[in-house]
N, C-alpha and C positions, 0 to 999 in steps of 0.2 A: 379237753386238753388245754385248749386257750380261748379268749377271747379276739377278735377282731384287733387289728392294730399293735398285737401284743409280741412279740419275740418269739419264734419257734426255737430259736440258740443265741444262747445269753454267754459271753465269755467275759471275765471282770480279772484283769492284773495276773492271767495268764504264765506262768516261768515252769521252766525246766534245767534241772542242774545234774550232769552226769560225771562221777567220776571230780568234784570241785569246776567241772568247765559248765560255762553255762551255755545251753544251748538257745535257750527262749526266755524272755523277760518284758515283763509290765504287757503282754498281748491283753488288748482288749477290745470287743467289736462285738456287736448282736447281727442277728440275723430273722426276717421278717417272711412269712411265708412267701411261695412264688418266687424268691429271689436263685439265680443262678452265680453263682459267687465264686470265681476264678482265683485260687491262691498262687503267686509269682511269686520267683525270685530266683538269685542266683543259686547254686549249686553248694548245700552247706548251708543258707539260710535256714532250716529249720523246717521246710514245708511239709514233707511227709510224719516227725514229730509232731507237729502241732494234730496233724490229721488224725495220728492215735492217739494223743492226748483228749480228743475232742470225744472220741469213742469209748473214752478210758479203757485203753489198750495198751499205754505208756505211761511210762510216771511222769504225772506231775505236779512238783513240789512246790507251787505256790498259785493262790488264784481259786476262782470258782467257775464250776463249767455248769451251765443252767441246760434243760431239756422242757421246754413249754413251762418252765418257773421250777421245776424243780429237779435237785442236784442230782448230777448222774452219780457219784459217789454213794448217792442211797437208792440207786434203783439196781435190782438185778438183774444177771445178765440177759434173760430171756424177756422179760422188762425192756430192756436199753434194747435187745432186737428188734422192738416191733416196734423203736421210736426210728434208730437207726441203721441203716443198710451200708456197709462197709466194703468198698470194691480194691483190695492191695494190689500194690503195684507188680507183685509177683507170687503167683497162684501157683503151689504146685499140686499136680490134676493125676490122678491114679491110676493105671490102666485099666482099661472094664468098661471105665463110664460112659457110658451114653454122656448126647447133651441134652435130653429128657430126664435124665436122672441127676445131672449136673442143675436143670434149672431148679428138680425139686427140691433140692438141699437148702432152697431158699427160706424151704416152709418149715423150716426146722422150729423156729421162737413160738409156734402155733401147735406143737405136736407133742404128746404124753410120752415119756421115754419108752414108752413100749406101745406107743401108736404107729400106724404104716397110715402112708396118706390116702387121704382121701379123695370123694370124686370134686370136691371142690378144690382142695389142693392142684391134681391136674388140669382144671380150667383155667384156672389160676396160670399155672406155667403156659400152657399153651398160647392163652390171651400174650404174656409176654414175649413169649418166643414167636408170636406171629407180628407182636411190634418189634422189635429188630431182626424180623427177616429171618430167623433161623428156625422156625416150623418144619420143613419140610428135611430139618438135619437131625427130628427129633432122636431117629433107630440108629443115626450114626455116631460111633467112635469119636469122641472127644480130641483123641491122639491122630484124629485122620483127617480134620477141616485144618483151613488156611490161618493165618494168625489173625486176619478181621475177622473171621467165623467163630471163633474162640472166644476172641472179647466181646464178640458181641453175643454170644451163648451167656459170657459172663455178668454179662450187664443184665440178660433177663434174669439171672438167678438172683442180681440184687433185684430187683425188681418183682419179684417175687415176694420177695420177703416182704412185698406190699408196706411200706413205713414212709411217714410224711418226710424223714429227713434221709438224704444218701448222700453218701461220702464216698468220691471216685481218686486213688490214687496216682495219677501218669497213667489214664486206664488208653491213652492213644499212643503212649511209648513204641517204636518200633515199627510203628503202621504207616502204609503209604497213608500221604495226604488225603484220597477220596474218603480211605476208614476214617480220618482221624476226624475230617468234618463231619460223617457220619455221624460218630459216636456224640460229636457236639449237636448235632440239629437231635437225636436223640433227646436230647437233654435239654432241650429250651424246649420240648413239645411235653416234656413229663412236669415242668414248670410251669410253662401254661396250662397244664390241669390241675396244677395247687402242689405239685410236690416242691422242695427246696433242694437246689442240687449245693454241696462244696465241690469243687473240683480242684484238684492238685496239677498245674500244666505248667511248661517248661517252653512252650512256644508264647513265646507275648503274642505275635499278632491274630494268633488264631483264638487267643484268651482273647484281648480286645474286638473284635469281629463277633463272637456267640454270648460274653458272657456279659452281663445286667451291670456287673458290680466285678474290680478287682479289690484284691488287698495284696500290698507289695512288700515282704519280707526279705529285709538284710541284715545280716550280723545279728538272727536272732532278735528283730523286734519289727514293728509295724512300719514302713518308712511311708507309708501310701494306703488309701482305706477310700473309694468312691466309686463312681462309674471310669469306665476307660478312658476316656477323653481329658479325663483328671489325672489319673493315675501315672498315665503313660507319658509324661513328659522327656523333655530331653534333663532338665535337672533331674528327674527322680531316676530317673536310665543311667545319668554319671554316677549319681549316689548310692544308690543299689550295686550295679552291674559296673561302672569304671567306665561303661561307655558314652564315647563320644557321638552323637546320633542329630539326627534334625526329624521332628515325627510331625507327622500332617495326613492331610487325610487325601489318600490316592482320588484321584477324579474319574479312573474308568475302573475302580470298583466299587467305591465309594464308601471305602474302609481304614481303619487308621493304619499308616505305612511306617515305616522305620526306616529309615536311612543311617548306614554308621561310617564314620571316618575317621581317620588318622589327626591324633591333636595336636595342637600347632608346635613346633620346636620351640626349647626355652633361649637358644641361644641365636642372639641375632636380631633383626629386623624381620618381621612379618611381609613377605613381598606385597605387594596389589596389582590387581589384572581389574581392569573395567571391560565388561564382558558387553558390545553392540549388538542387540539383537533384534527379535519382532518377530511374531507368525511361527512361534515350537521352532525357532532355528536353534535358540541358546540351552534351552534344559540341557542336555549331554553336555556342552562345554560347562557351563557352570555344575554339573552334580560330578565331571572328574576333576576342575577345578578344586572344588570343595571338599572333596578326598583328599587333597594334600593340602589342606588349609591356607589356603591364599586369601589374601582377605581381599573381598570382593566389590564388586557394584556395578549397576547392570541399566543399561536403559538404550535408548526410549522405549518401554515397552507400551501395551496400552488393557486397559483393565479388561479381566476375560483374557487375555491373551494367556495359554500354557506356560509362556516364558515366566508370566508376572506370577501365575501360581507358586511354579517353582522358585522362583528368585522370593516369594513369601516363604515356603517349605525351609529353604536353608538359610532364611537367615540373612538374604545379599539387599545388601542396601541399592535399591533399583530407584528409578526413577518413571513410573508409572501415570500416563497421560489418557484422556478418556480416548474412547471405542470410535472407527471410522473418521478419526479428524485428523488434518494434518497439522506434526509436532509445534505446538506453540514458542513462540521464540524466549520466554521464560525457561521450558522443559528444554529448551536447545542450546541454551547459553549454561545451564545445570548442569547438562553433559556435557560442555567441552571441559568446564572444569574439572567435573570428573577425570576425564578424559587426560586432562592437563596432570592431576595429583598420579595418576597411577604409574607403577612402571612398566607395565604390558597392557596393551590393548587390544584386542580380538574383536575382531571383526568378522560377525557368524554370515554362514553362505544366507541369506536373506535376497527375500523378491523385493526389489525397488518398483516402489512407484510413487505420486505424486507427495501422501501423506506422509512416508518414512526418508524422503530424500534426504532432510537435513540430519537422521544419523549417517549416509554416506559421507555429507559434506563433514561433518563431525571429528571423521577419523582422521583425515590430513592432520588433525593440533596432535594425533601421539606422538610421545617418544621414541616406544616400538612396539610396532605393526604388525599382529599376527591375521592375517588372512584366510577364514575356511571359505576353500571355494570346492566343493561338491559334484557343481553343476555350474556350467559355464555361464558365463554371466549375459549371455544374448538369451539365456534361455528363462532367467529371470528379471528382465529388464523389463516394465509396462510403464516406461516413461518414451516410447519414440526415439530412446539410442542413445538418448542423455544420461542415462545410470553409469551405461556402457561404457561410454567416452571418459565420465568423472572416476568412474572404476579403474580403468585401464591406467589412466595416466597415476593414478595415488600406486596403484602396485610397482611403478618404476622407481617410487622412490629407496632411498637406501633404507632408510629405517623398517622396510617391510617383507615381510615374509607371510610365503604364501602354501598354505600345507592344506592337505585333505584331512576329515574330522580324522579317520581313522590315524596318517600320520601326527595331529597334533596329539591322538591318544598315548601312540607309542612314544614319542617324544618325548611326552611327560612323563611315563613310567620309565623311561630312561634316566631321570633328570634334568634333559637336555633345555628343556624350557622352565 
């Protein structure tokens, strides 16, 4: 079929035009054995067209589509089946069928029109239908398993059709979350045996999380073509999608995350909040902050700290000092100015102790004083009663307010703050 290193799908200046509208233009992208290849985008971008175009299922009026170097336009149908296995986004299934009879239909590109299968066609099925689980549903009714049972009955029928390339259309559409990862660990284990999956999906993060390689389709053309980590920006997220997002990679799954929010109003001045934190007190104030676009800045945190993570994730111009040391009088002269420029200051519920004392002394320079206090302050105090004392006396002043996280949340979906 190929050589090593050579293109299993070759796609060159790609288009499609229906009706004078065009729906795909200049697509062009190869594809390399082994690769699991996630296609995004929004809703109307073209994704399930390209998928049958790719099948030659669909017309497409411009461009050449390669299968192992040569054009699927001259291979026939039963040809193009045994290259590629084609899973639509909506199957309709007979009543009668087994899903023993449903997997055999796979073996159809392999069979003489007036052959009946054979005993290796049924090994055939069965081997797949015992890798996704559905063996034991061989004798049953197609119209009586769960909607995971189904697709996954479906997946062994493409898979059946034993072919080094498959194309899965939204094949996790409508499935709780366990099926839907399901169907993806599926599919990164048929790739690590040499087959190439396209996948058609609608969830980014679950695309970024299984698959090798995205390509990002909007308005009809390529806006994005690498691994996820590339792909998945917050520029390409506006440009594609309209969204406003900050994407980073969660630290307790250790997977790319997507944050979206509200962009900032055209009219007016942009407020500023300098958000005081240290030790995961700040992430929640600063990730509802950041939802109504306040423009931010965050400190004293210190490197490792969850605070600094996140105030990296969104974007917040922090002030980041190293691990286990007490704030340097550089990093504490940095934050009062902060402190000084902004016109809210938050002041997060934080454990005082020797090292973080000068963000308490810090907060006296705001304008105005928002206070989370959570948990009384004797109870976070590991200075000997000095936090306590410097605490108490800053919340008498007038400029300050002192709200619990949950009330500063409502507060601000109120507008109040």
């Amino acid at each position: 079929m190929t050589t090593a290193g050579q293109p299993v799908l070759s796609v060159a200046n790609v288009g499609v035009t229906l009706s004078d509208r065009i729906i795909l233009k200049d697509i062009s992208f190869s594809v390399m054995p082994g690769e699991f290849v996630g296609i995004i985008g929004p809703n109307g971008a073209g994704k399930s067209t390209l998928l049958k175009g790719l099948r030659n299922m669909g017309v497409i009026s411009d461009g050449d589509i390669r299968v192992f170097g040569q054009p699927i336009g001259n291979m026939g149908d039963k040809q193009l089946a045994r290259m590629i296995a084609y899973m639509q986004q909506e199957v309709n299934i007979g009543f009668g069928f087994t899903a023993l009879e449903m997997v055999l239909a796979g073996r159809y590109p392999y069979l003489k029109w007036w052959q009946n299968e054979q005993s290796e066609d049924f090994a055939i099925a069965r081997k797949y239908m015992a890798f996704t689980g559905v063996e034991s549903l061989a004798e049953k009714s197609v119209q009586q398993v769960s909607g995971g049972e189904r697709q996954r009955i479906l997946l062994a029928k493409v898979l059946a059709q034993d072919t080094p390339l498959i194309f899965l259309d939204e094949p996790t559409a409508s499935l709780d979350l366990v099926y839907q990862e399901e169907i993806f660990r599926y599919c990164q284990v048929m790739c690590q045996q040499g087959k190439t999956v396209l996948i058609v999906v609608h969830d980014i993060k679950l695309a970024a999380k299984f698959c090798s390689r995205l390509i990002l389709l909007a308005n009809g053309t390529v806006v994005a073509d690498g691994a996820p980590q590339d792909v998945i920006t917050a520029q390409n997220l506006e440009r594609a999608y309209g969204l406003h997002s900050a994407v980073f990679i969660n630290k307790v799954t250790g997977n790319l995350d997507i944050h979206t929010y509200e962009a900032a109003g055209t009219l007016g001045r942009q407020r500023s909040v300098h958000i005081i934190g240290g030790g995961g007190a700040a992430g929640k104030i600063m990730r509802l902050l950041h939802e109504k676009s306040f423009a931010l800045s965050g400190g004293v945190f210190q490197q490792g700290d969850t605070d600094a993570d996140v105030a990296a994730a969104f974007g917040v111009k922090a002030i980041v000092g190293p691990p286990f040391c007490v704030i340097s009088q550089e990093h504490g002269n940095e934050n009062q100015e902060k402190i000084h420029a902004a016109d809210i200051t938050v002041l997060c519920n934080l454990y005082f102790g020797q090292q973080n004392m000068a963000n308490l002394k810090a907060a006296f320079a705001a304008r105005k004083l928002i206070v989370i206090e959570d948990t009384p302050v004797e109870e976070r105090d590991f200075t000997g009663g000095e936090a306590a004392q410097l605490y108490r006396n800053l919340i008498s002043l007038p400029q300050v307010t002192v709200l619990s996280s949950n009330q500063f949340a409502q507060q601000l979906f109120e507008g109040i703050i």
